[in-house]
C-alpha positions in Angstrom: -50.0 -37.2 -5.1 -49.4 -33.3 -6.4 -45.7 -33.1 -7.7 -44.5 -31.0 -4.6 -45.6 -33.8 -2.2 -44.1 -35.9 -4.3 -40.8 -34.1 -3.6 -41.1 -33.8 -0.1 -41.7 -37.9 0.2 -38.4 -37.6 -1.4 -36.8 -35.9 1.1 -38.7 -37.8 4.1 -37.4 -41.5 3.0 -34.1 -40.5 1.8 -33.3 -38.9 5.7 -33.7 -42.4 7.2 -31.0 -44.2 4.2 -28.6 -41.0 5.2 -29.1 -41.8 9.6 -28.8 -45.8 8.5 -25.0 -45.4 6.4 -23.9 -42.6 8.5 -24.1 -45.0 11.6 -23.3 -47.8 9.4 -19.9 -46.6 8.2 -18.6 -45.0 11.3 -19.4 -48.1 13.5 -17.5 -50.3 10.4 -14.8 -47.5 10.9 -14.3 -49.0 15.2 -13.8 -52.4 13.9 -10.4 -52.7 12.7 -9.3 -53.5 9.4 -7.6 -57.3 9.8 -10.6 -58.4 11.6 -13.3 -60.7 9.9 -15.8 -60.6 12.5 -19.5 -61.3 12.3 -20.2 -57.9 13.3 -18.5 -56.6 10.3 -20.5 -59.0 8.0 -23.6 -57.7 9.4 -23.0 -54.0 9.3 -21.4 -54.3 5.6 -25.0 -56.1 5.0 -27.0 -53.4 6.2 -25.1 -51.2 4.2 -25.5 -52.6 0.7 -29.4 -53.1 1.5 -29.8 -49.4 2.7 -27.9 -48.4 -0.4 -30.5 -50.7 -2.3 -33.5 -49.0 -0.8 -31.6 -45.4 -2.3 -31.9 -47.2 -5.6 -35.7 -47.8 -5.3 -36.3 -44.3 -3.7 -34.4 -42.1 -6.3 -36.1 -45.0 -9.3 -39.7 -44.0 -8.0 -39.5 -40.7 -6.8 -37.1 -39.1 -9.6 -36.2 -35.6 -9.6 -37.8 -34.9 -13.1 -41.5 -37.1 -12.2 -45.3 -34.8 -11.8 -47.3 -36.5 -9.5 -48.1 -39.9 -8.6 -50.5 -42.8 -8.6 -51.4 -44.4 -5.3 -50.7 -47.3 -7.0 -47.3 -46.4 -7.5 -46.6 -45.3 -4.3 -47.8 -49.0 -3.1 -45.9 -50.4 -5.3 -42.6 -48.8 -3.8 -43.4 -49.1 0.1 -43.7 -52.8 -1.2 -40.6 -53.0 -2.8 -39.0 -50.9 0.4 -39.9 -54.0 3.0 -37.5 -56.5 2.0 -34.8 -53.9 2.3 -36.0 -53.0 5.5 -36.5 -56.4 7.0 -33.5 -57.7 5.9 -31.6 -54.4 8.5 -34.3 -54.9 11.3 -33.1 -58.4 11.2 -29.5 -57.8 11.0 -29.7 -54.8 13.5 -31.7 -57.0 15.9 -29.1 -59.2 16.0 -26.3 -57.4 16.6 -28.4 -55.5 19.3 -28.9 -59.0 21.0 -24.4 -59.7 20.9 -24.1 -56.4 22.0 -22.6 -56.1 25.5 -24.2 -53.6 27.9 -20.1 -52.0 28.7 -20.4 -50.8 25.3 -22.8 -48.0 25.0 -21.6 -46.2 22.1 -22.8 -49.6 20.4 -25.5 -49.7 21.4 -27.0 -46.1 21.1 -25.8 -46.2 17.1 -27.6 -49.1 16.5 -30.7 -48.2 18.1 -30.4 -45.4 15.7 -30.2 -47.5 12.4 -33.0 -49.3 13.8 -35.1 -46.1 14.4 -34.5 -45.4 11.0 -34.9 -48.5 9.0 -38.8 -48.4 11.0 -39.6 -45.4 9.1 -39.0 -46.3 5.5 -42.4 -47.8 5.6 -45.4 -46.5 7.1 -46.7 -49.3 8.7 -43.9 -49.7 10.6 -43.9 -46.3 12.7 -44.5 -47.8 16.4 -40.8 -48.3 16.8 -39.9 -44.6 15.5 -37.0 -43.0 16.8 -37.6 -41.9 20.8 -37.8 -38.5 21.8 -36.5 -35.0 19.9 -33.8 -34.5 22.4 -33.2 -31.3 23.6 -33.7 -28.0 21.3 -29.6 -27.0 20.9 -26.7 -29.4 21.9 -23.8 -27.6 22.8 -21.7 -30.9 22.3 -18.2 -28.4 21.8 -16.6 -28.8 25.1 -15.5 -25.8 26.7 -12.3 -26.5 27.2 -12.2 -27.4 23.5 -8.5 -26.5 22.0 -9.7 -23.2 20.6 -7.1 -24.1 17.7 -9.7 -26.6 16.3 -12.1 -25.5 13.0 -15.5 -24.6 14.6 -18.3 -26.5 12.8 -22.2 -25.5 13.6 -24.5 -27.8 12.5 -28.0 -27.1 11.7 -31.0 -29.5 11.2 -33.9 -29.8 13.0 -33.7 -33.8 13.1 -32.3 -35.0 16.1 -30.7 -37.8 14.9 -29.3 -35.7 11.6 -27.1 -33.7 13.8 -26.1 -36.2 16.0 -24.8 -38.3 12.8 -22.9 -34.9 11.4 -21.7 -33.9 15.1 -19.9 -37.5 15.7 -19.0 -38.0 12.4 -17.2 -34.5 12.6 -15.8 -34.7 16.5 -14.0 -37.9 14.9 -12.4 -35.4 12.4 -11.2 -33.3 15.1 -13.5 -30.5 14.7 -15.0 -28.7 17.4 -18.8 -28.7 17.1 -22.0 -27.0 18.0 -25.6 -27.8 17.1 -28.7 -25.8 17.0 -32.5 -27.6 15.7 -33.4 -24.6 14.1 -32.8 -22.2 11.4 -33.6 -18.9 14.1 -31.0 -20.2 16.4 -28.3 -21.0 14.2 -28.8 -17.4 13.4 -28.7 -16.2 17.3 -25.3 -18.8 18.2 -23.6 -17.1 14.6 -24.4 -13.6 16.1 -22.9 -14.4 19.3 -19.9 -16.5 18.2 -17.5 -17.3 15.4 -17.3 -21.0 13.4 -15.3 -21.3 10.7 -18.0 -23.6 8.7 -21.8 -24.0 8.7 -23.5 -27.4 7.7 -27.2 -26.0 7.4 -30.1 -28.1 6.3 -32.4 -27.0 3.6 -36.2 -27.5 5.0 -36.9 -26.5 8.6 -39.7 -25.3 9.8 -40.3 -21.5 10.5 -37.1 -20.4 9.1 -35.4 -22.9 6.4 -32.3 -22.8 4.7 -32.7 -20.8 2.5 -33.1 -17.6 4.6 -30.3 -18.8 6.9 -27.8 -18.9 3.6 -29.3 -15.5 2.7 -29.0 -13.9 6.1 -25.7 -14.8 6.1 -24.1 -13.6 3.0 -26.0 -10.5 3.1 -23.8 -9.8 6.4 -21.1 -9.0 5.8 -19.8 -9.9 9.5 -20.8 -13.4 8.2 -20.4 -13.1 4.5 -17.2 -15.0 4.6 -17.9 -18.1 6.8 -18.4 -20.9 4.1 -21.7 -22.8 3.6 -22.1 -26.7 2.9 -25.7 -27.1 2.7 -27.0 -31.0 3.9 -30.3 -32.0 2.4 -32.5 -34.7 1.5 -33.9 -32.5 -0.9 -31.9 -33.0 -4.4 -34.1 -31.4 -6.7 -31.8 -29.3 -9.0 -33.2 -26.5 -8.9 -32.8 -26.2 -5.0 -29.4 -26.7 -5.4 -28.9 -24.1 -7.9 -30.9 -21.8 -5.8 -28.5 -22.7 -2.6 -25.3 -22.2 -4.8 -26.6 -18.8 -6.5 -27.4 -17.3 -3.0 -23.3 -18.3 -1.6 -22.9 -21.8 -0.6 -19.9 -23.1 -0.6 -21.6 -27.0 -1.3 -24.3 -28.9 -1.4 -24.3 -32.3 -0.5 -27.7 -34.6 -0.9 -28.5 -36.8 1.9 -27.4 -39.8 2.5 -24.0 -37.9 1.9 -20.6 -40.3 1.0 -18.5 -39.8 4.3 -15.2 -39.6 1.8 -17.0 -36.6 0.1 -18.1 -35.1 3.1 -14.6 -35.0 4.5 -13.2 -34.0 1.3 -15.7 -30.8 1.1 -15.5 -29.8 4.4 -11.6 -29.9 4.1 -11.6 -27.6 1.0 -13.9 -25.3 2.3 -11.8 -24.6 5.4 -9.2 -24.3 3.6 -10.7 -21.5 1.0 -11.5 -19.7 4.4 -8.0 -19.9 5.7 -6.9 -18.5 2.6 -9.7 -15.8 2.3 -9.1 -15.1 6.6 -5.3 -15.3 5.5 -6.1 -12.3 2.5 -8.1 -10.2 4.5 -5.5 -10.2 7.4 -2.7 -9.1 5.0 -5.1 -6.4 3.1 -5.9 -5.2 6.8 -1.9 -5.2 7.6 -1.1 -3.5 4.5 -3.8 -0.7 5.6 -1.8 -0.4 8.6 1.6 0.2 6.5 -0.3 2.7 4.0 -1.8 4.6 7.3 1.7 4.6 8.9 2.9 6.4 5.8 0.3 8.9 6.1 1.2 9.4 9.9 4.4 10.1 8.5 3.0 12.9 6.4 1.1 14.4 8.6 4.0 14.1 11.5 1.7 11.3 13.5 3.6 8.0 12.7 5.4 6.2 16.0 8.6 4.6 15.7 8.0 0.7 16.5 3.6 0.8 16.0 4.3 -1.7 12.9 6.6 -4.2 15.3 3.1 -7.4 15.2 3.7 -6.3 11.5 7.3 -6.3 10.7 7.4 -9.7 13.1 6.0 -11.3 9.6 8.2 -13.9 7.6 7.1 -12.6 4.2 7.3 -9.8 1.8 4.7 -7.3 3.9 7.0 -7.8 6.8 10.0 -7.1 5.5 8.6 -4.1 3.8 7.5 -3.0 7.7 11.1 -3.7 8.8 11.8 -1.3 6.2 9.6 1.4 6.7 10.6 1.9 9.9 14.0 1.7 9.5 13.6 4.4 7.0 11.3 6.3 8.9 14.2 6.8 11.8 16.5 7.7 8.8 14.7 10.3 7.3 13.4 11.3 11.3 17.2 11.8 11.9 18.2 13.7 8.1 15.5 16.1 9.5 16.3 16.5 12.7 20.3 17.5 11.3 18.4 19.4 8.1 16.6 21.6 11.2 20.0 21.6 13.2 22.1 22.8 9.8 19.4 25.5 8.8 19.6 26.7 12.8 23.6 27.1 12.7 22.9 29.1 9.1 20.1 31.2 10.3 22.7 31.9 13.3 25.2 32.9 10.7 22.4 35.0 8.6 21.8 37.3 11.3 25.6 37.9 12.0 25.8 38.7 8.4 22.9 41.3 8.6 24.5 43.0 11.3 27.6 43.7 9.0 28.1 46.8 7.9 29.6 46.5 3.8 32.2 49.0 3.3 31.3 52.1 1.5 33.6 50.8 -1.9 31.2 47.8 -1.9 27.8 50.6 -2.1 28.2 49.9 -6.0 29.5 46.7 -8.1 30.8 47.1 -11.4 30.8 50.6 -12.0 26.8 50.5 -11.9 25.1 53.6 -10.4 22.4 52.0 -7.4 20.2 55.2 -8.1 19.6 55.2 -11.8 16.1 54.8 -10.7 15.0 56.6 -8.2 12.5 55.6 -4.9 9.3 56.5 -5.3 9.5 56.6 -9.1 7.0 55.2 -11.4 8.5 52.3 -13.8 6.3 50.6 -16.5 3.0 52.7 -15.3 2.4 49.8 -13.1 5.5 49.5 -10.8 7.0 52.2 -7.8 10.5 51.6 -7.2 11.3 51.2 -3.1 14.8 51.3 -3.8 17.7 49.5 -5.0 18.3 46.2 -3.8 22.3 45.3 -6.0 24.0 44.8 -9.2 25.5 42.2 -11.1 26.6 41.4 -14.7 23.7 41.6 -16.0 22.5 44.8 -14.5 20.5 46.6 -11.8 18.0 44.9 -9.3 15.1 47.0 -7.6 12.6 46.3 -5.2 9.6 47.5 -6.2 5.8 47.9 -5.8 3.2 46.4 -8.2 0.5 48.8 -8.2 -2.3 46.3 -9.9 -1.9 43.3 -7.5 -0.4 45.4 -4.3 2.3 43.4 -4.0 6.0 43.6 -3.4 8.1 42.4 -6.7 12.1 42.4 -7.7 12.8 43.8 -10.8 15.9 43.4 -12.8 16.8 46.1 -15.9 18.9 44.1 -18.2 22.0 46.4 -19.5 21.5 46.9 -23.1 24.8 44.9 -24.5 22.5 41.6 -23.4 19.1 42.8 -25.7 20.9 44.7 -28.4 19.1 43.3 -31.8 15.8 41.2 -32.0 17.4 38.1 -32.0 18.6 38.5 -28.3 15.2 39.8 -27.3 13.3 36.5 -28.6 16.2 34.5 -27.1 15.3 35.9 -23.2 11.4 35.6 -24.2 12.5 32.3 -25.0 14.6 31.6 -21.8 11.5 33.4 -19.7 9.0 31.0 -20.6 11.8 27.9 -19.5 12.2 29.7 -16.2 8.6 30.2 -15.7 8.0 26.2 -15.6 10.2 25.6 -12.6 8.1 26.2 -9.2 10.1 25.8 -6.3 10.3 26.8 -2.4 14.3 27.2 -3.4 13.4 29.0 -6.6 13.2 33.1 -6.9 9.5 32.5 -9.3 10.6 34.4 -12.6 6.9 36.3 -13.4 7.3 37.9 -16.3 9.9 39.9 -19.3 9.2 43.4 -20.3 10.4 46.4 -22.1 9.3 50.3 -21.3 10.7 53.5 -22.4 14.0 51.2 -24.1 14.7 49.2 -21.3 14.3 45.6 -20.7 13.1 44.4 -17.5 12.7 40.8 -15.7 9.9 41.2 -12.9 10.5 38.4 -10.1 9.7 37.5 -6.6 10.9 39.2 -4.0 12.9 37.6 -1.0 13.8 40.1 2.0 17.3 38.5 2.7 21.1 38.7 1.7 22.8 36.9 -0.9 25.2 33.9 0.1 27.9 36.9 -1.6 27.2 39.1 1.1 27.0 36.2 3.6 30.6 35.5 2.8 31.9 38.6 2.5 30.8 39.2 6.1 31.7 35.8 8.1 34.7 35.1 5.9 33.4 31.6 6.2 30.6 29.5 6.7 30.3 27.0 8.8 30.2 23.2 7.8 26.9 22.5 9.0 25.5 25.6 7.5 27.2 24.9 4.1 25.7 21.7 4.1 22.0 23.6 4.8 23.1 25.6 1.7 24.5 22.6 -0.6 21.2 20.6 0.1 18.5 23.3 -0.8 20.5 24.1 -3.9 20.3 20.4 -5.3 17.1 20.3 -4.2 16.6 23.6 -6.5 18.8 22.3 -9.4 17.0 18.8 -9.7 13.4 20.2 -10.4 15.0 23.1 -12.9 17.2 19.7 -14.5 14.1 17.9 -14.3 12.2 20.7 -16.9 15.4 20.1 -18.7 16.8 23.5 -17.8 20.1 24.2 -16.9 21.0 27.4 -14.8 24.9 28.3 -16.2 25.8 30.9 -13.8 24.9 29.3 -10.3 27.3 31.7 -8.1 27.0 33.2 -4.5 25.6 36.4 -6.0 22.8 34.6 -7.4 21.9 32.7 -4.2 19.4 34.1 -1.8 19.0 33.5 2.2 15.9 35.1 3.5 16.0 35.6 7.5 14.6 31.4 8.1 17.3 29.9 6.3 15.8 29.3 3.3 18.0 29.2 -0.1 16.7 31.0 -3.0 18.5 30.5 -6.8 17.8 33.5 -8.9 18.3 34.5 -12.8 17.1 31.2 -14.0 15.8 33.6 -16.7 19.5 33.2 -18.0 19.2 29.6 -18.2 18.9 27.8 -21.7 17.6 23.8 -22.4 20.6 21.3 -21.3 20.3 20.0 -24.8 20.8 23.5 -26.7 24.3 24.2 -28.4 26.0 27.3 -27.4 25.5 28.4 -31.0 23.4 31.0 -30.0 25.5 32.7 -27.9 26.9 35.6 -29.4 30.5 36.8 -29.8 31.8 38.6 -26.8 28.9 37.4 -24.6 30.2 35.5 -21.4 26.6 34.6 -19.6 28.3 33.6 -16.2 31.3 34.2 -14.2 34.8 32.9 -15.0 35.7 32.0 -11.4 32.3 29.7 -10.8 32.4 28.2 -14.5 33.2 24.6 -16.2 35.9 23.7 -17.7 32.8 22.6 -20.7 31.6 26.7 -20.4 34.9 28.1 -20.6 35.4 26.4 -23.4 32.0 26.9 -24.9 31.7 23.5 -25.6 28.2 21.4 -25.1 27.2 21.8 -21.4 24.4 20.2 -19.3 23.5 19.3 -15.6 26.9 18.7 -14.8 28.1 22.0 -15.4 26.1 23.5 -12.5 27.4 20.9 -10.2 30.9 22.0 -11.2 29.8 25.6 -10.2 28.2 24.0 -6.9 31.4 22.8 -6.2 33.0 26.1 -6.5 30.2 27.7 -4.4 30.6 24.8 -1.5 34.9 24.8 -1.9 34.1 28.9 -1.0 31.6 29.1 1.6 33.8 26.1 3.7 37.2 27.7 2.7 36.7 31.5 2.8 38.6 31.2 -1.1 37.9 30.2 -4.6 39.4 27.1 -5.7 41.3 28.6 -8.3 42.9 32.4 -7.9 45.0 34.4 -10.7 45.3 38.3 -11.6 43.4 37.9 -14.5 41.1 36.4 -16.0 43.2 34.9 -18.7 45.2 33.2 -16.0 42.2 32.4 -14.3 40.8 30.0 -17.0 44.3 28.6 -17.4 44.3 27.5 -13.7 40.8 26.1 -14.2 41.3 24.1 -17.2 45.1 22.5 -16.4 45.3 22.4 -12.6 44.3 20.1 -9.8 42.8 22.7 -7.0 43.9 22.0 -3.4 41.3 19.5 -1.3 39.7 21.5 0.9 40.2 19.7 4.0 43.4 20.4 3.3 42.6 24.5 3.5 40.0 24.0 6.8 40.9 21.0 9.1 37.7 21.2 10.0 35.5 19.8 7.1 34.8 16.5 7.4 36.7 14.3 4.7 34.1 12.8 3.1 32.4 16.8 2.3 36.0 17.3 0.8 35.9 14.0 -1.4 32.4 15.0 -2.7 33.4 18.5 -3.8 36.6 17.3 -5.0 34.3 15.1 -7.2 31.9 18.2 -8.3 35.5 19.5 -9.4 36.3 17.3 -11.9 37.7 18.3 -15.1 35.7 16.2 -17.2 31.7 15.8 -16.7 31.4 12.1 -16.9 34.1 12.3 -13.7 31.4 14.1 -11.8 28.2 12.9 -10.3 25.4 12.2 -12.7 22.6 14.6 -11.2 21.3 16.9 -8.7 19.5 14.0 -7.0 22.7 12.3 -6.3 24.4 14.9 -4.7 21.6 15.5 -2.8 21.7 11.8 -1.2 25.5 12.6 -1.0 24.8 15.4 1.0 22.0 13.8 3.3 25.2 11.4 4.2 27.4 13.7 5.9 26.5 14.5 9.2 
């Protein structure tokens, strides 16, 4: 015999040992325990002889042998018929004791015997009846749908029938097909949790069932026990490289088979457990996008947040903070409403004639329609401030409309100065911001110096003031939040403004804040060393106790201005009033300023308490950063 039939007689006399102790044990399994019956004797018997005839099979027919003498194979059916006999015999006579009211009896051990007759060739008239039907759909369909769904494929009859009752007695819910092409057609159609698949069937094996399967992926995931006679190593290599879960040889050790089947489940569970989480937390990552893009729906991750664990608290979460920040929004829209209300008011107000010019600065040194730089026509004058004239202009190269500031000539007097606002420039130009005036670029033409800068069409929270007396609380809190919002990215480039003030605070017809002269900021952690003799950059009235001092300053000191701004637009008044500015500075460094609740009954306590906060003499008294009093802000509705 060539070494490949050799294998297959393998495989043919080791199916008949796997029917004879698969029977064997579950019939020993019905008797019970306490109960030395002759039955029990006999069946016990049968096993230790079938397990003998194993012994002689796998001896003569190893995996490693070539071919094989007749002789040989002789020699071993010989050996094989005292085995047999002795369970024909022992069957028999249990067949005879067995009462007709017990069918289950009766049918296994017609089976053994079936089995035991084809160990030997010359004992094939009493061969197992019949092939049965093609598929046995032995699950019941009222079967608790909870149960593990088991397919079982072998195109023995009597194979599947051992696996189906041995697995219905585990509680499983099983289906059988006889062939490898419609295992594949019931695996399309339905779901099972496990396959038991035999290696060789005819037309379409095992191996292209395994490899079907886990090149699906639909079906990648159901586990794989292959069942087989054949326990050649290489085919279970083969089986385990392609993606089965097992492989168990035939005649397979119940205990084993239980315990495989049991672990394999349970890496599915797990694995079905995973995916389900992974496909949950897609859900919670596409929510967030629906919250970008203004899709998401309060309450469409309720199956989600119904979870016990970490993902479902995590859902409780998200939607609770959705509905927070749904709600901040809706009073953001609501604040910046009652301010653009206020805007328009405020452009309809005619500013006295006294207020044409600010500190003794003449709007029409430059003229409209006049050519500044070569590259930019002055439209006209837009203000003045300390630090000199603002112009809207025209930039000729790139046709669009700029703000440029001429810088009075105290402020750029020697070189030093000069590098210092070069300096200061290229800070400023780091900080990109919808509530930041963009700072483009610092020039010098004919002996003046010149900041070029965006240009908002708007008034300044000054003139906003000056007109209303003012502002309302939910307008003031429109402003307040758009200026942290400002100050956080400039403290976040480690730049600090110094001279945050009404005049330097733009509102453009939509309610939207802009923070100008951020050219005049310097790095939080620079001394005021630099700053020369004489020089006050910023205004008493909106400065730190820190500035007015010129001691260190940092982020703090533009909340303290903040503060100041907020105390004015709710109030109508500065926090601290005197004559002079001498007496001013006294006021600001010694006294308490009134709450300003106390000044408008109307502002809501805790908007007092924060500004009274901002306030603080000392700047470890204050809050910490921008960001907090933006959240502080966001909390007062």
């Amino acid at each position: 015999m060539a070494p490949d039939r050799v294998a297959a007689l393998r495989h043919d006399l080791r199916t008949p040992i796997n029917h004879i102790v698969g029977y064997a044990e579950m019939l020993l399994e019905d008797i019970p325990v306490e109960a030395a019956s002759d039955r029990r004797g006999a069946l016990e018997g049968v096993m230790v002889d079938a397990r003998g005839a194993l012994g002689l099979i796998n001896s003569a027919l190893n995996q490693d042998r070539g071919a094989m003498a007749r002789a040989e194979l002789e020699s071993l059916y010989e050996a094989l018929r005292e085995p047999q006999r002795k369970i024909v015999d022992a069957v028999t006579s249990l067949l005879a004791g067995a009462s007709a009211d017990d069918p289950t009896l009766v049918d296994d051990l017609g089976r053994i015997l079936a089995a035991a007759h084809k160990l030997v060739p010359s004992s094939q008239a009493t061969a197992a009846a019949g092939d049965g039907p093609e598929i046995e759909a032995t699950r019941q369909a009222d079967a608790d749908a909870s149960l593990a769904r088991v397919l079982v494929v072998d195109d023995v009859e009597e194979n599947r029938e051992l696996l189906r009752r041995r697995l219905e007695r585990e509680g499983y819910a099983v289906e059988c097909a006889e062939n490898g092409g419609r295992a594949l057609e019931f695996i399309a159609e339905r779901g099972y949790d496990l396959v038991l698949l035999d290696v060789m069937m005819p037309e379409v094996d095992g191996y292209q069932v395994l490899g079907q399967l886990k090149d699906d992926p639909a079906t990648r995931n159901i586990p794989v026990i292959m069942i087989s006679a054949l326990d050649e190593m290489p085919s279970i290599v083969r089986c385990i490289e392609r993606g089965a879960e097992d492989y168990l040889p035939k005649p397979f050790d119940p205990v084993l088979l239980r315990a495989r089947i049991n672990a394999s489940l349970e890496k599915k569970r797990l694995r079905d457990h995973e995916v389900e989480y992974l496909r949950q937390v897609d859900r919670v990552i596409e929510a967030a996008s629906g919250v970008e893009a203004g899709k998401y729906e309060a309450g469409s991750l309720a199956d989600v947040a119904a979870r016990g664990d970490e993902l479902g608290k995590l859902a409780r979460v998200f939607d609770g903070m959705v509905e927070q920040v749904r709600a901040r929004e809706a009073r953001l829209r609501d604040q910046v409403r009652d301010l653009r209300a206020e805007i328009e008011a405020a452009r309809r107000f005619e500013r006295p004639a006294e207020k044409a010019g600010e500190e003794g600065i003449d709007f029409a040194s430059l003229a409209a329609g006049e050519r500044f730089s070569e590259r930019y026509e002055i439209v006209g004058a837009i203000g003045a401030g300390g630090m000199g004239m603002v112009y809207r202009a025209r930039d000729l190269e790139l046709g669009e409309e700029i703000a440029i500031k001429t810088l009075k000539p105290e402020l750029v007097s020697d070189a030093a100065l000069v590098d210092r606002f070069k300096t200061e420039i290229r800070l400023a130009r780091k900080i990109s911001h919808r509530n930041v005036v963009r700072t483009h670029d610092f020039g010098e033409w004919s002996g003046v110096y010149y900041l070029t800068m965006e240009f908002v069409e708007g008034i300044t929270l000054r003139e906003l003031i000056d007109s209303r007396g003012q502002v309302g609380v939910s307008s003031t809190l429109a402003i307040g939040s758009q200026l942290a919002e400002s100050l956080e990215v400039a403290h976040d480039q480690g730049v600090v403004h110094r001279d945050i003030k009404p005049q330097n605070l733009l509102l453009d017809a939509d309610g939207v804040l802009k923070v100008m002269d951020f050219g005049v900021a310097r790095l939080a952690e620079r001394t005021s060393s630099l700053t020369e003799a004489g020089l006050i950059v910023g205004t008493p009235a909106y400065m730190s106790p820190e500035q007015l001092l010129s001691e260190t300053t940092d982020a703090r000191s533009d909340l303290y201005s903040v503060g100041v701004v907020l105390y004015e637009c709710l109030t109508g008044r500065l926090p601290f009033e005197a004559e002079s500015t001498i007496s001013l500075i006294g006021k600001v460094l010694n006294l308490e300023p009134p709450p300003p609740v106390e000044v408008n009954g109307d502002i809501p306590p805790a908007f007092s308490a924060l500004i009274l906060d901002l306030l603080a003499k000392k700047p470890e008294e204050r809050l910490g950063s921008a960001k907090d009093l933006r959240e502080r802000l966001r909390g007062i509705g």
